[in-house]
GUBAMAR-756026 format. One record per atom (N, C-alpha, C): z, y, x; atom name. Coordinates in steps of 0.02 Angstrom, whole numbers, plus 50000, padded with zeros to 5 digits. Layout:
! GUBAMAR-756026
     Z     Y     X name
     Z     Y     X   CA
...
//
This chain:
! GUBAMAR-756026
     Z     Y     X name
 51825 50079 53680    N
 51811 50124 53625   CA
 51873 50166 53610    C
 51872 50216 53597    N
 51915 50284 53583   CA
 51942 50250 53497    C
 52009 50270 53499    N
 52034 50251 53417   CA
 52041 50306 53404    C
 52018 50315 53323    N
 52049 50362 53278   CA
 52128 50312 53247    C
 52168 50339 53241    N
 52220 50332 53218   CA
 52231 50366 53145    C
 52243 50342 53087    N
 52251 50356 53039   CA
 52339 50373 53009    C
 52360 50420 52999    N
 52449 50415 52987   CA
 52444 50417 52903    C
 52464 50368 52885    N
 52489 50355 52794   CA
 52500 50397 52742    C
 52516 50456 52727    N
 52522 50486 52681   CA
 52505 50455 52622    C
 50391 50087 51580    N
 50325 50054 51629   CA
 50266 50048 51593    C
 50241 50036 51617    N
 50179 50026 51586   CA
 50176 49959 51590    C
 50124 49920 51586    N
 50122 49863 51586   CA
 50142 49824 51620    C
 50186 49752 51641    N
 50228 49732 51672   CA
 50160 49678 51691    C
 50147 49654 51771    N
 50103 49612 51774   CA
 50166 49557 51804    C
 50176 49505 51752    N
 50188 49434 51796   CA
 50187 49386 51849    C
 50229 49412 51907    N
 50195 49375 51972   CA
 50183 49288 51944    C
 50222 49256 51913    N
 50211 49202 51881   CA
 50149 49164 51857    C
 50120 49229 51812    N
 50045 49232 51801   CA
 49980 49255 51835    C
 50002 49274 51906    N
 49933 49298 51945   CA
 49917 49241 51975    C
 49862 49243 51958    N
 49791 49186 51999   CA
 49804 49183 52052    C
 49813 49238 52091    N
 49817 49239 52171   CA
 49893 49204 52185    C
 49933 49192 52139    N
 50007 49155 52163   CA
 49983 49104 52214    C
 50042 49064 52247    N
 50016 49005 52288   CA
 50112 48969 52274    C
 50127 48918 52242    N
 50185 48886 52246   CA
 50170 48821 52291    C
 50243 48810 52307    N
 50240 48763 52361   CA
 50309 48707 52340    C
 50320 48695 52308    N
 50391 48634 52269   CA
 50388 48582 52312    C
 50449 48556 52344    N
 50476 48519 52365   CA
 50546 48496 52353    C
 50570 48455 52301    N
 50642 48432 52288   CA
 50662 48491 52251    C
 50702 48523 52276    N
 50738 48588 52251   CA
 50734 48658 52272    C
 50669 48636 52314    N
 50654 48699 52348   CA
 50592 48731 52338    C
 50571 48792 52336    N
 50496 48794 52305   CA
 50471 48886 52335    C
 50414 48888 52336    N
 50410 48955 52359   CA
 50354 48989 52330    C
 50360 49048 52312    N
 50311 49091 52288   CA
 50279 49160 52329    C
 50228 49160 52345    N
 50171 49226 52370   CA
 50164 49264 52311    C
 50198 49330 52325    N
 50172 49382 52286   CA
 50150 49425 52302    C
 50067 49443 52298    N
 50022 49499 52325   CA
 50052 49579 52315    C
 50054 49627 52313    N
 50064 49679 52312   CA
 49988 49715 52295    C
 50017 49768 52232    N
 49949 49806 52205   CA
 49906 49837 52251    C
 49952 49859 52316    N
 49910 49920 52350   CA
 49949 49909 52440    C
 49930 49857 52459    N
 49949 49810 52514   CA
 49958 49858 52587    C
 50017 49860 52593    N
 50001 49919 52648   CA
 50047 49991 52641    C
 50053 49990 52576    N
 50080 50059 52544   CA
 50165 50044 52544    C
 50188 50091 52552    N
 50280 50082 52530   CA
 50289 50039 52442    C
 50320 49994 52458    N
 50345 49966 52396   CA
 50413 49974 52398    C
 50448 49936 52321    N
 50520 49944 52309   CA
 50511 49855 52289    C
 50580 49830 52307    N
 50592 49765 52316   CA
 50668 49759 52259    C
 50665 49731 52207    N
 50758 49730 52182   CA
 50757 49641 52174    C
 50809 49618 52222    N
 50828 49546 52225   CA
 50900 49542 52183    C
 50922 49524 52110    N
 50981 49517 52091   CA
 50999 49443 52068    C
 51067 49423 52106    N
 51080 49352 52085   CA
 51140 49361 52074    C
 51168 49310 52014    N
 51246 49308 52007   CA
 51283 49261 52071    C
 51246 49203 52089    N
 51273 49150 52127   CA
 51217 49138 52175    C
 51247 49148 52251    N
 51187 49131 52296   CA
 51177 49199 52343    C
 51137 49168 52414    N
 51129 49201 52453   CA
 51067 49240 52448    C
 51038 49283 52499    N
 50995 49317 52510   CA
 50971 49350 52583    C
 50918 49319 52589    N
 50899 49331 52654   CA
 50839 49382 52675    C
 50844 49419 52679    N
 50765 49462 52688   CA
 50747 49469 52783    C
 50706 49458 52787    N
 50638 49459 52868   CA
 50583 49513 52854    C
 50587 49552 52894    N
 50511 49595 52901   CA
 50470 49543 52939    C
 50411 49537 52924    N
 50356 49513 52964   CA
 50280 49539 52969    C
 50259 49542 52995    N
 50189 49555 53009   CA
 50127 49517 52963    C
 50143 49541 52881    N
 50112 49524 52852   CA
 50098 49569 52772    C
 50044 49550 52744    N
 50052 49590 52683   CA
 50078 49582 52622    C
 50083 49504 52590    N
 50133 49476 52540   CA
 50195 49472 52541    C
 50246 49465 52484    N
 50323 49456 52481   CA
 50317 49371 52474    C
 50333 49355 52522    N
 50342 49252 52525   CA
 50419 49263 52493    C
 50427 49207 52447    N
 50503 49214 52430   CA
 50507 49116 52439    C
 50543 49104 52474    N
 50561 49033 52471   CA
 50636 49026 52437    C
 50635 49006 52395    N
 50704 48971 52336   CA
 50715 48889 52371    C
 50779 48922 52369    N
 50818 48832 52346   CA
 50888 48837 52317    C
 50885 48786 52285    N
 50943 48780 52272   CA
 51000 48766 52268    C
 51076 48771 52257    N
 51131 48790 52278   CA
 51165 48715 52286    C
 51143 48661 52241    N
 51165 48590 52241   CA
 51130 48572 52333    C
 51066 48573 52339    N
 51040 48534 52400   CA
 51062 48558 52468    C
 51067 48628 52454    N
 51097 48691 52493   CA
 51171 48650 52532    C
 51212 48642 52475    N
 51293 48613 52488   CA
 51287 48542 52523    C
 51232 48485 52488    N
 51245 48447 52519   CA
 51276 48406 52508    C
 51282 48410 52419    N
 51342 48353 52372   CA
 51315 48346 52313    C
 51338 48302 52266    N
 51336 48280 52198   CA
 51393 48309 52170    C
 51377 48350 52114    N
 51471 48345 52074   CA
 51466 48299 52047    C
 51535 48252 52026    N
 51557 48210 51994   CA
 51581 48237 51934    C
 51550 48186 51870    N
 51594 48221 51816   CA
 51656 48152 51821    C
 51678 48137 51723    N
 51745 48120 51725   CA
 51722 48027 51715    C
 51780 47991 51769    N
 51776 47950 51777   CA
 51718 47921 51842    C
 51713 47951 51872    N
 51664 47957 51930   CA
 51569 47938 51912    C
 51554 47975 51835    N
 51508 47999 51805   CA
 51487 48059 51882    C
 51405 48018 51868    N
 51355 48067 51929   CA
 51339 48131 51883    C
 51318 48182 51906    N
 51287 48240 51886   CA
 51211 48219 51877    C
 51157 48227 51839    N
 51094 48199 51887   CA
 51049 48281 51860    C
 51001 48273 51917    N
 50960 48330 51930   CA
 50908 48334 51953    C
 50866 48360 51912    N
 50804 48350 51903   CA
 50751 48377 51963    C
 50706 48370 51967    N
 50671 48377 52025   CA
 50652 48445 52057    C
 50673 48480 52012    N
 50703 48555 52010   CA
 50738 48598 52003    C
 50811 48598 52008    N
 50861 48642 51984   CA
 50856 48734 51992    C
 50782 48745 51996    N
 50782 48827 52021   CA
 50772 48865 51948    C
 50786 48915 51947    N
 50771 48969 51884   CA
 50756 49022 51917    C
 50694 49056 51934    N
 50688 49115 51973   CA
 50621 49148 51925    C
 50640 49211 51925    N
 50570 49235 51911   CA
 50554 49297 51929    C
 50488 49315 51955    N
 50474 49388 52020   CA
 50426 49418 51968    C
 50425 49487 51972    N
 50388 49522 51916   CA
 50368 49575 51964    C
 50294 49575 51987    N
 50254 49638 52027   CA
 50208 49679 51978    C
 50233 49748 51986    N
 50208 49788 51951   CA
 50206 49871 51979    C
 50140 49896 52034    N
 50117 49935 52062   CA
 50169 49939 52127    C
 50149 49904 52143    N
 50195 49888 52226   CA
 50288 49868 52177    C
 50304 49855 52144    N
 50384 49862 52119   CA
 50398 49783 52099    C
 50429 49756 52126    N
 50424 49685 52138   CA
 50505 49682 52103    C
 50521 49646 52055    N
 50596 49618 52046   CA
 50592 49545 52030    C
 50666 49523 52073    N
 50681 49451 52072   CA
 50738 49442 52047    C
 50773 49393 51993    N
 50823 49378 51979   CA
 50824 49310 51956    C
 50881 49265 51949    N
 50876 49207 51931   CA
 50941 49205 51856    C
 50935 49139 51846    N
 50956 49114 51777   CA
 51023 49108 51765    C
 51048 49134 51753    N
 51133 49129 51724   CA
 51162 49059 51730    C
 51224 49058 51778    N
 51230 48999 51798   CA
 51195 48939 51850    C
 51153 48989 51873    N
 51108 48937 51943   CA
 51139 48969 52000    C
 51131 48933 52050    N
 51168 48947 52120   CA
 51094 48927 52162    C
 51060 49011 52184    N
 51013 49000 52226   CA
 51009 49032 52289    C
 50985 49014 52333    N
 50966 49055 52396   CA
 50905 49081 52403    C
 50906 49138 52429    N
 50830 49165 52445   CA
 50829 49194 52500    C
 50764 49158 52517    N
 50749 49175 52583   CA
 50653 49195 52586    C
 50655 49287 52603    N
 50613 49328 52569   CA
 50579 49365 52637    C
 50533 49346 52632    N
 50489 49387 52695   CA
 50455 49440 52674    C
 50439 49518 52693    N
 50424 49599 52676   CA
 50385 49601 52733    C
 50341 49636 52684    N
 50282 49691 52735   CA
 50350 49720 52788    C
 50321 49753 52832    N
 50351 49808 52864   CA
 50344 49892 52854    C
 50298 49895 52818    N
 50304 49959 52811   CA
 50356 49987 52767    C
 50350 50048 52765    N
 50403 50075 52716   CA
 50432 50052 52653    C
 50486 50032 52635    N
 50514 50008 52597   CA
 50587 50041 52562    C
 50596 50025 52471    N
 50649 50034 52445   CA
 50682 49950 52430    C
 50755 49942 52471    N
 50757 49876 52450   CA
 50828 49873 52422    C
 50845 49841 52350    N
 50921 49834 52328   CA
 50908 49756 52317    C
 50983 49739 52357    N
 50988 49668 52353   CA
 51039 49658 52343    C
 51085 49632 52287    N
 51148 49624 52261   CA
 51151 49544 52232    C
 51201 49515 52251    N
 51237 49461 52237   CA
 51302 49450 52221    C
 51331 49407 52185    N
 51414 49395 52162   CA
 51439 49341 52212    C
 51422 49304 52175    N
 51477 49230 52222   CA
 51436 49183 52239    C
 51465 49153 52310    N
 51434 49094 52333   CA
 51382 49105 52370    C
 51381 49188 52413    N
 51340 49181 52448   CA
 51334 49253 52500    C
 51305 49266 52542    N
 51319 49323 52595   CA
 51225 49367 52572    C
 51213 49419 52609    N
 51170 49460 52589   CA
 51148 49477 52682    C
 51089 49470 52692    N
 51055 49472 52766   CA
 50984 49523 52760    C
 50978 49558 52802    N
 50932 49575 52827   CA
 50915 49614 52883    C
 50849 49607 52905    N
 50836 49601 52972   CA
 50756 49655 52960    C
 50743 49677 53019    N
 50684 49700 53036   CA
 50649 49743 52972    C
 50674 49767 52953    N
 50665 49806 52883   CA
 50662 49874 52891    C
 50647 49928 52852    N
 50644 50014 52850   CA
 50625 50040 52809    C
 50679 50071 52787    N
 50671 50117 52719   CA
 50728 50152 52715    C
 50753 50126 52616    N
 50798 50154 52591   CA
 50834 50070 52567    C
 50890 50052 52600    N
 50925 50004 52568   CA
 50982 50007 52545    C
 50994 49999 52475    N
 51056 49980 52446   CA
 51080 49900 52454    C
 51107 49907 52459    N
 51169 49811 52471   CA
 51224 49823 52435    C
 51230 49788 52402    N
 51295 49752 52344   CA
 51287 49685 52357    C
 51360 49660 52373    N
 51406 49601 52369   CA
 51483 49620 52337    C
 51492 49537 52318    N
 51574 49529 52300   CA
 51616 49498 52355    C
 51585 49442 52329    N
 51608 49356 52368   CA
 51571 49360 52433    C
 51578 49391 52470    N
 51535 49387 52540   CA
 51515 49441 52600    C
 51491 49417 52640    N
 51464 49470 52686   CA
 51407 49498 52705    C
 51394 49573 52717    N
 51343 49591 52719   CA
 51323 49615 52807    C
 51241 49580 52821    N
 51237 49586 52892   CA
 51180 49638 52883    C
 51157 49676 52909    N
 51094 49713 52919   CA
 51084 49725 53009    C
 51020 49711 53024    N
 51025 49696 53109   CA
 50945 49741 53102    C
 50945 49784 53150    N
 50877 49796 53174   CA
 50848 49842 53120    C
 50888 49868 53084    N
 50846 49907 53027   CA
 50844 49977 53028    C
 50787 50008 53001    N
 50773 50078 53018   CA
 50780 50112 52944    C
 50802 50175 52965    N
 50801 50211 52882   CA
 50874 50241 52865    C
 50880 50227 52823    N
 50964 50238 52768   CA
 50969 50180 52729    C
 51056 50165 52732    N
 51068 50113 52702   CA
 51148 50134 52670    C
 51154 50078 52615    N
 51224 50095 52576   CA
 51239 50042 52563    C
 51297 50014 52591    N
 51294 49940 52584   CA
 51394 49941 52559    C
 51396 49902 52502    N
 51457 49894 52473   CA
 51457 49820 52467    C
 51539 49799 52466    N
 51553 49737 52447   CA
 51643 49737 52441    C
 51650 49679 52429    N
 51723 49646 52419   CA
 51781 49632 52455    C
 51756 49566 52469    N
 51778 49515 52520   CA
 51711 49503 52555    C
 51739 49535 52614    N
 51674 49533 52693   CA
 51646 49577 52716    C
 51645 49553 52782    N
 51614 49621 52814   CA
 51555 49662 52824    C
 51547 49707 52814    N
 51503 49762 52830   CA
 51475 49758 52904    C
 51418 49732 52920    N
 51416 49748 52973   CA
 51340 49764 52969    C
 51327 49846 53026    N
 51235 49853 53026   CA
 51258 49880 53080    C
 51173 49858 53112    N
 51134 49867 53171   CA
 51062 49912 53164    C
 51087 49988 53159    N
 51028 50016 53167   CA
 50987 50028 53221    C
 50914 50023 53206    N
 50860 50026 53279   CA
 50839 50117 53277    C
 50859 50136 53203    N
 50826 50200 53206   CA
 50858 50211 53133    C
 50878 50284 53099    N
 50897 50322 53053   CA
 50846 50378 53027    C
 50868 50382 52970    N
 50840 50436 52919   CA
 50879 50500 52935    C
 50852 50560 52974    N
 50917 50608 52998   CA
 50951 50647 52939    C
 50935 50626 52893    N
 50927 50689 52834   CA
 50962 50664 52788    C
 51008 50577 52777    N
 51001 50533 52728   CA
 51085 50534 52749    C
 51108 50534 52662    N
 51193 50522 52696   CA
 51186 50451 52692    C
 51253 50419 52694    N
 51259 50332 52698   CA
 51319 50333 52695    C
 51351 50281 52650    N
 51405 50248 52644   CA
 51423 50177 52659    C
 51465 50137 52683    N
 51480 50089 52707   CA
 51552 50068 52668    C
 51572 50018 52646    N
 51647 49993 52615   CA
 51636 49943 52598    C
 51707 49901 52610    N
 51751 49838 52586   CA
 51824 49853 52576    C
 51828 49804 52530    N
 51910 49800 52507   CA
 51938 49762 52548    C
 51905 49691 52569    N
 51954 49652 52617   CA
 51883 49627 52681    C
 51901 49652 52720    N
 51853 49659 52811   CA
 51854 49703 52843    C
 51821 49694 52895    N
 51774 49768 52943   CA
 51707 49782 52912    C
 51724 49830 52906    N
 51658 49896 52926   CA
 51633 49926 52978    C
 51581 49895 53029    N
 51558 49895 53097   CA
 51484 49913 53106    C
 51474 49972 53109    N
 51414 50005 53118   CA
 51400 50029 53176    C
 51332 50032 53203    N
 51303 50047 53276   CA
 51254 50061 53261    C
 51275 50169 53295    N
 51207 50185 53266   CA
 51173 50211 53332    C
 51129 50239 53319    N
 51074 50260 53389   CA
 51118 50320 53428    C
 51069 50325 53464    N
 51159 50379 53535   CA
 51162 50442 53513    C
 51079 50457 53463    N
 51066 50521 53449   CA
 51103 50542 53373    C
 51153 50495 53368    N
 51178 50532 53302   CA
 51208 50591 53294    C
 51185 50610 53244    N
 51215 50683 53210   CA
 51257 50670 53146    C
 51306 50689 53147    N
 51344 50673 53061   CA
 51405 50685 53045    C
 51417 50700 52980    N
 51491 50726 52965   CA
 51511 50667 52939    C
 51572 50643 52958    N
 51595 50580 52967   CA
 51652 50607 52910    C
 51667 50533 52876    N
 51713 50532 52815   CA
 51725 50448 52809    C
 51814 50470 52835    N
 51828 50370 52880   CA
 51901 50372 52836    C
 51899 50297 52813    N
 51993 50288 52786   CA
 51977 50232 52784    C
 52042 50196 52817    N
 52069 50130 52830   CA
 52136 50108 52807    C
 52162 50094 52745    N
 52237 50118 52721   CA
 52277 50055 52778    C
 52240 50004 52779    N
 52282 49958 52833   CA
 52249 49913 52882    C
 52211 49963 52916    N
 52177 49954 52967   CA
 52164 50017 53033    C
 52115 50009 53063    N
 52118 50055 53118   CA
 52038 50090 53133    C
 52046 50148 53156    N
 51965 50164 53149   CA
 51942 50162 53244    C
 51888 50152 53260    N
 51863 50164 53312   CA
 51802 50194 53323    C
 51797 50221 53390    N
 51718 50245 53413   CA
 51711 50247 53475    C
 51653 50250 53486    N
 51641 50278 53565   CA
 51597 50327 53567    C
 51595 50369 53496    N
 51559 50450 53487   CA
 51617 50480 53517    C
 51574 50545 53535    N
 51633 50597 53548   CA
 51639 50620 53461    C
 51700 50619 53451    N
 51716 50634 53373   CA
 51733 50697 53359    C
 51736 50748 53336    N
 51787 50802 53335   CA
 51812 50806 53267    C
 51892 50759 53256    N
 51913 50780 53199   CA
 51930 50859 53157    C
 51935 50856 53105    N
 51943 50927 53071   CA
 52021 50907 53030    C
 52072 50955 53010    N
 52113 50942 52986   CA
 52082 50950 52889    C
 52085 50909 52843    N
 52092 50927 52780   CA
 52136 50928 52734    C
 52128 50972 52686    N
 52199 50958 52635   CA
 52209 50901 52596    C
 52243 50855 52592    N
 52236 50800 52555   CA
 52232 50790 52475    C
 52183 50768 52464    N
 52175 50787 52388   CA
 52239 50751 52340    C
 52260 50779 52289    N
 52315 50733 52261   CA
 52296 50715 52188    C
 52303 50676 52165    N
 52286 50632 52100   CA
 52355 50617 52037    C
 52326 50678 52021    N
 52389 50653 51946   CA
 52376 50632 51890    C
 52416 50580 51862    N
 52414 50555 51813   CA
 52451 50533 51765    C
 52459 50540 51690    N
 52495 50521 51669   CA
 52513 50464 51605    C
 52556 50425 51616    N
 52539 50361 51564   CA
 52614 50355 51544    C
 52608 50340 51478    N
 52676 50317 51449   CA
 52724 50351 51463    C
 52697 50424 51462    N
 52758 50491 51478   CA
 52786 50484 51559    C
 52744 50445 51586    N
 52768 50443 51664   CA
 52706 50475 51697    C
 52735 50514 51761    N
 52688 50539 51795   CA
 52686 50513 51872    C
 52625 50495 51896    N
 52599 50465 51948   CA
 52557 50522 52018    C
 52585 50549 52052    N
 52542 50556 52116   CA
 52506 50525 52152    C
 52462 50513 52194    N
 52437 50490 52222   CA
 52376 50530 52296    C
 52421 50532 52327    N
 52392 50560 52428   CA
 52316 50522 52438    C
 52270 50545 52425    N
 52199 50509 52461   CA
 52204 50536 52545    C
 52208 50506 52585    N
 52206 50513 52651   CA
 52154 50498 52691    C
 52120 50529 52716    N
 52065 50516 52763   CA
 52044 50546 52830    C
 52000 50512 52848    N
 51991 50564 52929   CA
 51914 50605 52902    C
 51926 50683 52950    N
 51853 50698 52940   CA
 51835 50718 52990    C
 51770 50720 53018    N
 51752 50737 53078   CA
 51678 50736 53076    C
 51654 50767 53163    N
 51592 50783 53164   CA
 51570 50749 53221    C
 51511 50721 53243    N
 51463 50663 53292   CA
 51427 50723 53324    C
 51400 50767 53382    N
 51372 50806 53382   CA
 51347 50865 53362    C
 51382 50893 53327    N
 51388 50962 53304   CA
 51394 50946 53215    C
 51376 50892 53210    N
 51394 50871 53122   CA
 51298 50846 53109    C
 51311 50847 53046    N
 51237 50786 53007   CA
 51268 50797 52942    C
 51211 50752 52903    N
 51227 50705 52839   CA
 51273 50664 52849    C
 51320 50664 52789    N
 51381 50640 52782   CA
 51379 50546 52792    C
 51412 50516 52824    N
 51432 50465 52856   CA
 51512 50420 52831    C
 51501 50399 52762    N
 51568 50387 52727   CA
 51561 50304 52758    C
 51628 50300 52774    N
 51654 50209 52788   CA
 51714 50208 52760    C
 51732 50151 52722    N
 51796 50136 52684   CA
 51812 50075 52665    C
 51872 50054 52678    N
 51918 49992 52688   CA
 51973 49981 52669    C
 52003 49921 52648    N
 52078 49925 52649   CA
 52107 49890 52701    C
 52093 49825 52699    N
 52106 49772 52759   CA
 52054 49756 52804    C
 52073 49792 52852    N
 52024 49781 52913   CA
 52021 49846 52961    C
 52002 49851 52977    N
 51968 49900 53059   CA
 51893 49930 53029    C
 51878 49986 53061    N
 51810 50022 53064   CA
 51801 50047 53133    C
 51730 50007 53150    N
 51708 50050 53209   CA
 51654 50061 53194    C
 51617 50129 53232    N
 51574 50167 53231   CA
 51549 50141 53306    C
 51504 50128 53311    N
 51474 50124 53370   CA
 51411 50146 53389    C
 51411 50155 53469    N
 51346 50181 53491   CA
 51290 50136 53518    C
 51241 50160 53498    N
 51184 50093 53539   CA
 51188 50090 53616    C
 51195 50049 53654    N
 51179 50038 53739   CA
 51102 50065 53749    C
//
């Protein structure tokens, strides 16, 4: 791969909870819910938000959102101990989840202070999906197409096989997607503070590329054609002191240029890659 080199300078809310057609399935700490969709078939929007815990999303060849929960104690694989080697004890359920479908618009979030995983199976058709998590857990998805937003802190974000536009931010961890197919028309952003940012897009990309790595390295195996820009400078002033500040970046074009293509990092590497 070719390096870029960088130099420093509503209406009514229907309760999936309360539909007849639900189907739960509880086992120990683990439990799963079917939620029908108003208009089965049609593009829906999906929002999965957890403070603690993973998230898994699967396209499959089906028409309900299956969400299987468990939770973060059975998950680990331990007891906490309190003081004096006092057991924790826990009840035959430790989940707090609740899914709310309302005209294809499905939201999931859990209970302040629970540590859950979800693992969430989607129609395939067209889809809006935001899936954001804090700590104690990574953010996945697979076989999906739409419009996806991804937020993480504590973790890493994978996207494999997905079609559409995506904007995927986080913390600590890496960025990494595997597109099968793009939205030509759709910009996209990609960033972490501490990882790689490793994207592979189809051979036919078009795009105006917007790359900074303050201590890392950029790569590709596009033909790139950088552009020189003026570096924007940032002043500021506090306590009668004044502050500059150089934003440095690369800009460039994938085939004659596109929709804008932002990746950003501090610690780590960025590659851009092409599909085989």
């Amino acid at each position: 791969m070719k390096k870029i080199k960088i130099i420093k300078v509503t209406g009514v809310m229907i309760v999936a909870l309360l539909l007849t057609a639900r189907v739960w399935a509880q086992s120990g700490s683990s439990e799963q819910l079917v939620v029908p969709l108003s208009d089965a078939g049609k593009p829906y929007k999906l929002n999965a938000r957890l403070i603690s815990g993973s998230i898994t999303v699967v396209g499959y060849e089906g028409k309900d959102i299956v969400i299987d929960a468990q939770s973060g104690e059975e998950r680990k694989g331990r007891v906490k101990e309190g003081p004096n080697g006092m057991k924790r004890l826990i009840g035959n359920s430790n989940l707090d989840i609740t899914a709310e479908e309302n005209n294809n618009q499905i939201n999931i979030h859990s209970g302040v202070g629970k540590t859950i995983h979800l693992n969430i199976k989607v129609p395939q058709n067209e889809a809006m999906l935001k899936l954001s998590t804090v700590n104690d857990g990574n953010i996945i998805a697979s076989n999906v197409k739409g419009t996806l937003e991804i937020t993480n802190v504590n973790g890493f974000i994978k996207l494999n096989n997905v079609s559409g536009s995506v904007v995927a931010n986080t913390v600590n961890g890496d960025v990494t997607v595997v597109f099968k197919s793009i939205d030509p028309k759709a910009a996209m952003g990609f960033s972490t503070l501490n990882g790689n940012v490793d994207v592979t897009f189809p051979a036919t990309l078009k795009a105006n590329v917007k790359l900074k790595s303050d201590r890392g390295d950029i790569y590709t195996d596009f033909d790139v054609i950088t552009s020189q820009q003026k570096n924007a400078v940032t002043r500021s002033n506090k306590a009668g002191m004044y502050s500059l500040k150089i934003d440095d970046w690369v800009y460039g074009k994938i085939d004659g240029g596109g929709p804008e293509m932002l990746m950003k990092n501090m610690n780590g590497n960025i590659y851009i890659r092409k599909a085989k």
